[in-house]
C-alpha positions, 0 to 999 in steps of 0.5 A: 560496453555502454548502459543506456540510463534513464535519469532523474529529470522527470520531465517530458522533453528528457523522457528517454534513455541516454547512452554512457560507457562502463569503465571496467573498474565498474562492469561487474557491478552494471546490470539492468535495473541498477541505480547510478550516478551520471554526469548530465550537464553540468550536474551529477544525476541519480539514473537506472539502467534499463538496457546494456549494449556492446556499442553506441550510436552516439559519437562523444558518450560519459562515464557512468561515475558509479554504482549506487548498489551491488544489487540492482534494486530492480529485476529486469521484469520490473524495468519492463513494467516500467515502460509499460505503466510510463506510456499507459499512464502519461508519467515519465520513465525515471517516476515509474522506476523510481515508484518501485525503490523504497522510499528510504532508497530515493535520497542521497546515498553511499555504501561502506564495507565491512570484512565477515568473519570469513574476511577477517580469517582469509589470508591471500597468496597475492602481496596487493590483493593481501594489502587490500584485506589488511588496509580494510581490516584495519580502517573498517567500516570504509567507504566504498569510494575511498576504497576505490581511491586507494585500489583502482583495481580492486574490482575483481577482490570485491566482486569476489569478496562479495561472491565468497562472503568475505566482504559485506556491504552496507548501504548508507542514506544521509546519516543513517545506516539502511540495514540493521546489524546485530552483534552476535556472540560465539565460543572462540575455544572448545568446550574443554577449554571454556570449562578450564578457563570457567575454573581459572576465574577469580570467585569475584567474576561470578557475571563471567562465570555464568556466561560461560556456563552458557556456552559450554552448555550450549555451544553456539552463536547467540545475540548479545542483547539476547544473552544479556536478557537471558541471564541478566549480565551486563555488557562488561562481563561480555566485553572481558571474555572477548578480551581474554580470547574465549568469546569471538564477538561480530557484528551481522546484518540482521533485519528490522522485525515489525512482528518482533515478540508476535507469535502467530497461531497456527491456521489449521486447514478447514475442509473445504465446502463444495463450492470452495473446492470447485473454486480450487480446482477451477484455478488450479487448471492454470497452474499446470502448466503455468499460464497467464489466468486471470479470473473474478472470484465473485464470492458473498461476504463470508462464502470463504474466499481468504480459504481459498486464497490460502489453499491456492497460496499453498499450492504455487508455493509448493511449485516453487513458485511466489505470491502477492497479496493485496489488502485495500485498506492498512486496516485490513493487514493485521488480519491477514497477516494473522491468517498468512503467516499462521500458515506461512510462518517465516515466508511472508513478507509485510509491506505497507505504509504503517512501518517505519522506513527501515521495517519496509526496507528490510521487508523488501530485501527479503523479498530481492533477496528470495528469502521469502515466498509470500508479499502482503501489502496495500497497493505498493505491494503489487511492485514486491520484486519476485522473480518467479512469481506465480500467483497475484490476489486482489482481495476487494479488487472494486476498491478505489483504493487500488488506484494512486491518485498521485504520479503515477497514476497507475491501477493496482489491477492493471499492473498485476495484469501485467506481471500476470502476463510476464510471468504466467501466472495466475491473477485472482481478483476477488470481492462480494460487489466486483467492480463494473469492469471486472465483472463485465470482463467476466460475462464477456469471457475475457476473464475466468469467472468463479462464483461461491453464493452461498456463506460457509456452513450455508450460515443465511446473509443478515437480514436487512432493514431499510428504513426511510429517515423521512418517515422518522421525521414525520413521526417526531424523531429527530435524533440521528437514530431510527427507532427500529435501530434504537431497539436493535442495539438495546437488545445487543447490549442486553446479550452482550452481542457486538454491533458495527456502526458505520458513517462514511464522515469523519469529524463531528460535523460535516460544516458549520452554519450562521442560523442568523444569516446562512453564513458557512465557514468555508476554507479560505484556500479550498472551495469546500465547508470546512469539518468540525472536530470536537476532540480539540474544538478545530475546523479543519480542511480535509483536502489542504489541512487549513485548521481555525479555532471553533468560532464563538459568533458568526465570523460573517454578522456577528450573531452568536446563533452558529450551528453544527449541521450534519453528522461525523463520527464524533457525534455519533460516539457522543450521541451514542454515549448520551442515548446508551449511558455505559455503552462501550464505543471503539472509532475508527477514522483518520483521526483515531488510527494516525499512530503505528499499529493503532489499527490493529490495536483497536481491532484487538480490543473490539475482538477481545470484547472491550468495546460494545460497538465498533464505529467507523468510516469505511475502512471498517467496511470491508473484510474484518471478521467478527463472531461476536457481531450481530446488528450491523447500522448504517447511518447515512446510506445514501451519503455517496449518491449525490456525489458528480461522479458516474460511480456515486451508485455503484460505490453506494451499491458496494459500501453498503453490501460490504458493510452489511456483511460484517454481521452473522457471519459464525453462528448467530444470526445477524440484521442490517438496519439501512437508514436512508432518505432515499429508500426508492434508489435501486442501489438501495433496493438491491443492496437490501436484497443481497443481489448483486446480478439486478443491480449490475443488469440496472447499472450497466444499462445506465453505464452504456446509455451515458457512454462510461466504462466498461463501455468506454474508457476515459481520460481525465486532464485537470488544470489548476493556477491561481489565475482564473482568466489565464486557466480558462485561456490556456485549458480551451487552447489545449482542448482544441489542439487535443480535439484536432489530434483524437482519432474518429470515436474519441470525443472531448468534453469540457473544459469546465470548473471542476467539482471543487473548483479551488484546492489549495489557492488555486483554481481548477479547470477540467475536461474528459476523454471518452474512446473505446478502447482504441490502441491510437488514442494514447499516442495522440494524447501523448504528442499534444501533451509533450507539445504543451510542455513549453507552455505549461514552463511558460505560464505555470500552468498545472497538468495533471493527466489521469488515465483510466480515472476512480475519482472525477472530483 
């Protein structure tokens, strides 16, 4: 029997599988999808099977040394969809293999074993297979290799073992243990025999007395740390009873709970608005029989598209069937989670960035394992290893964020396609602003397309006020804030109503100028101003992380006349504070929400009432749910138009609609002021109005002029060293040899200095496919990639490829 395995050297010239033989000692434990170690070389590699075969081609093959876990931690189906994301995406097989394992799985690993209860008690008719029970038995925890050593042929006692639930395998990376065990404590005796032993004890063992008291009157398994909190016993008390043979004492696999001491309030179901039921019942159509569904449900902010979600979640579940949920934003998870798993309770499984290593991994192993049926989660999540999965969600599906911008540069959305195809099963892509594509996919027909237009209860979309900063400024006001804002929130504060504020800039300051001599303070690594933080009076770079003391006089002339220009979200909350003494201010940015579970903290706190205003960038923009808020403002709307990037209108479009409609959303009425030097830009306009349709009409007009998607689709390469002339050298030789190599209708331009020409000391040069969607145009690529990689070794030459790209900077 042969594996063919796919190893860890991630480079273009070994990018493909590689045949080994199976020793039979190793055949049980050799699936698709498994994790191994190989000889390559001289080395010992880590490798996944991808494929098994009865013979090989290859004349002289190795032996795969051995088995990394008894689970495969990939499914077969995930095995294919990483092929599928290495040849869309230009990234080798062993990274998008590797992108699906828990980080905590990728480093260097072993496995011990342990005997259950059930091993502990077994006794075998066959002398070695009884030897091999005892030689554990006495040595445990033992490592899984030395094992091996000692029983050559003990494959089949451990498959057994393992089948039977007389043997338990722990998986080991570096010094810490990946699974968490828990010690749980259960009666030895009846319960007479407990009350007779309860009678025996000396009047001084009182401790021991009340733990059997337990017992005898709940006759069951309890954790150990459970009962000592419970009655206030100390492990000693415990630890005699074990002695004396009344209580037996085990240890168990338990899991990391990151909701541990959570209670969740139970979500009742809502009856569901018209539109909301005709939305249901239009989804339902692909669920019997299950087929591949993909549909847009274009739904305006506080229509009831998470009821929605829900009811559908519910029903494939009801199927037997599983679920994923994707969330943009980390600090979209604690609302959901609220939501999901009052209705779902134990079933739902978190997985994102915020959690420890082990609380991922654990999360992730109930879901190998079926234990449960719903997976919530930002962009990762979409790789949650179910196998019978009926239902994918993309809640906010326009988010850039659904794009990695690491290798691999895979989209979120595509990915759910896929698997949506795999396995039959329905893909909701839902927002209030649908991105481009996904709505064009929608009039084309290509895609189902719901529609829920109006707010639930018919509750009106806030009123929106633009204002034009320039008129501010003619009549002498000079603060960040307009007067029709000023108003708006005096008026809050008089009735205790919320507001939300919203900047799309961290920090204090955007940069920080000499008024003496122009002078800006620059990042000495990056082609970008530095951003002032006044927390802990920095300059920070927020590409590379260079951090310098605030200056006292210009570094450049000398003059003390150094000035911070533009606005970041410290300011404001200390503007805020200056111009409304009292009032209450909650941030939240990449500075505020660094910690575990601040997110939801602070969210909390805005919820409960502790703060007046919540202020924040854009991951407060979308989804987040509010009674209380009412005025929603919007510092800087145009801040994104100005921005070299195709999409700068679309994202201004979508930050501003989505913002907006945090307020009103129960039953008072809620109003939007939009500050902006740019009143006249349609974006603007149609996020004033709430009209999605006029602004898409306008935009995609301008999309099919310029030759961008949905029209066409795009490849962007970008090169980067730290010498200028060799990168213009080597760019324009790979331009040319990709010009040769496009088939007719796909056209190259560049290469060009990139927007930020320097990041991190090293210049950056790029240029850009456009092809319609022509099925020859990656293979082509692919070849003259795989041509440069000699090249690329030679000079040090950074390439990266991003395919279908979100951010052109």
């Amino acid at each position: 029997m042969f594996a063919r395995v796919v190893v860890d050297v991630p480079v273009i010239d070994t990018d493909r599988p590689f045949d080994y033989r199976i020793p039979e000692s190793l055949a049980p434990f050799v699936l698709v999808g498994s994790r191994v170690s190989v000889p390559f070389g001289p080395r010992k590699l880590q490798g996944f099977v991808v494929g098994l075969a009865d013979t090989s081609e290859v004349q002289k093959t190795r032996d795969i040394l051995d088995v990394l876990d008894v689970e495969p931690p990939l499914t077969e189906e995930m095995v294919w969809l990483a092929g599928r994301i290495s040849e869309r995406y230009m990234c080798t097989h062993y990274t998008a293999l590797q992108s699906m394992v828990p980080a905590v799985l990728r480093s260097s690993y072993d496995k011990q074993i342990f005997l259950t209860a059930e091993g502990e008690a077994f006794v075998s008719v066959l002398p070695d297979e009884q030897a091999f029970y005892e030689y554990i038995r006495a040595r445990q925890p033992i490592l899984w290799n030395k094992i091996m050593k000692e029983f050559p042929f003990a494959t089949t006692w451990l498959d057994e073992g393992l089948k039977k639930n007389r043997i338990r395998v722990e998986q080991i990376v570096g010094d810490r243990v990946t699974k968490k065990t828990v010690t749980i404590l259960s009666p030895a005796v009846s319960v007479e025999e407990l009350e007779a032993a309860r009678g025996k004890l000396s009047k001084t063992a009182v401790r021991q007395k009340e733990v059997l008291s337990h017992f005898i009157h709940f006759h069951g398994p309890i954790s150990q740390p459970e009962l000592l909190s419970l009655l206030g016993v100390s492990n000693q008390a415990v630890k005699s009873l074990v002695d004396k043979g009344l209580l037996i004492k085990e240890e168990v696999e338990g899991y990391r709970d990151p909701f541990s001491g959570r209670t969740f309030t139970p979500v009742p179901k809502h009856p569901f608005t018209i539109q909301q039921q005709a939305v249901i019942d239009g989804i339902a159509e692909g669920m019997n029989p299950p087929v591949y569904y993909p549909c847009l449900l274009h739904g305006v902010t506080g229509s009831g598209k998470t009821e929605v979600y829900l009811e559908i979640m519910e029903r494939t579940i009801a199927q037997g069937r599983e679920a994923i949920l994707l969330v943009p934003e980390i600090s979209l998870t604690p609302q959901m989670v609220n939501r999901f798993k009052g209705r779902f309770g134990s079933q739902v499984a978190v997985m994102h960035s915020r959690l420890s290593q082990g609380e991922r991994y654990d999360e992730w192993r109930k879901i190998r394992r079926g234990e449960v049926k719903v997976a919530i989660g930002a962009r990762s999540a979409i790789f949650a290893p179910f196998q019978n999965l009926g239902l994918i969600i993309l809640d906010e599906e326009h988010e850039g964020s659904y794009k990695q911008e690491e290798t691999p540069r895979y989209h979120a959305r595509t990915v759910a396609q896929y698997r949506g195809m795999h396995h039959h099963a329905v893909v909701i892509l839902g927002s209030a602003t649908p991105s481009m594509e996904s709505y064009h996919e929608a009039q084309k027909g290509r895609i189902r397309f719901f529609e829920m237009g109006e707010r639930v209860g018919n509750r009106p979309l806030p009123k929106v006020t633009v204002v034009d900063m320039r008129e501010e400024l003619r009549d002498g006001n000079r603060t960040m804030f307009s007067k029709p804002l000023i108003d708006s929130i005096n008026n809050r504060l008089e009735k205790n109503e919320q507001i939300v504020m919203f900047l799309n800039r961290r920090g204090f300051s955007t940069f920080v100028m000499c008024r003496s001599c122009g002078y800006v303070v620059q990042c000495p690594h990056c082609d970008i101003s530095l951003t002032y933080h006044r927390s802990n009076r920095t300059l920070r770079c927020h590409y590379c992380g260079y951090t310098e003391r605030e200056p006292q006089v210009c570094p450049e002339c000398g003059s003390e006349h150094i000035r911070f220009f533009g606005t970041g979200t410290q300011k404001v909350e200390e503007e805020l504070a200056r111009y409304f003494p009292g009032i209450r201010v909650i941030r939240m940015d990449v500075d505020t929400t660094g910690r575990k579970g601040a997110h939801e903290k602070l969210l909390q706190a805005f919820r409960e009432g502790k703060g007046d205003v919540l202020l924040g960038t854009q991951m407060i923009a979308k989804g987040l749910d509010f009674p209380n808020v009412t005025l929603v403002g919007v510092l800087a709307a145009d801040s994104l138009l100005n921005l070299p990037d195709f999409r700068a209108a679309e994202r201004t479009f979508q930050l501003v609609t989505q913002v907006g409609g945090r307020a009103g959303r129960h039953e008072k009425k809620g109003e939007v002021i939009l500050q902006t030097y740019n009143t006249e830009h349609y974006s603007i306009q149609h996020a004033s109005k709430h009209d999605y349709e006029s602004f898409f009409v306008e935009e995609i007009k301008q999309r099919y002029e310029k030759n961008y998607p949905p029209y066409y689709r795009l490849v962007l390469f970008t090169f980067a060293h730290e010498n200028v002339p060799l990168l213009v050298k080597i760019s324009e030789r790979f331009a040319g040899k990709l010009r040769e190599a496009l088939p007719p209708g796909a056209y190259l331009l560049g290469p060009v200095a990139s927007p930020i020409a320097r990041i991190k000391d090293r210049y950056r040069f790029q240029c850009m496919i456009k092809y319609k969607n022509d099925p020859h145009v990656l293979p082509a690529i692919h070849q003259v990639v795989r041509a440069f990689e000699e090249e690329r070794k030679r000079t040090g030459i950074m390439l990266t490829v991003d395919v279908d790209p979100q951010m052109m900077m």
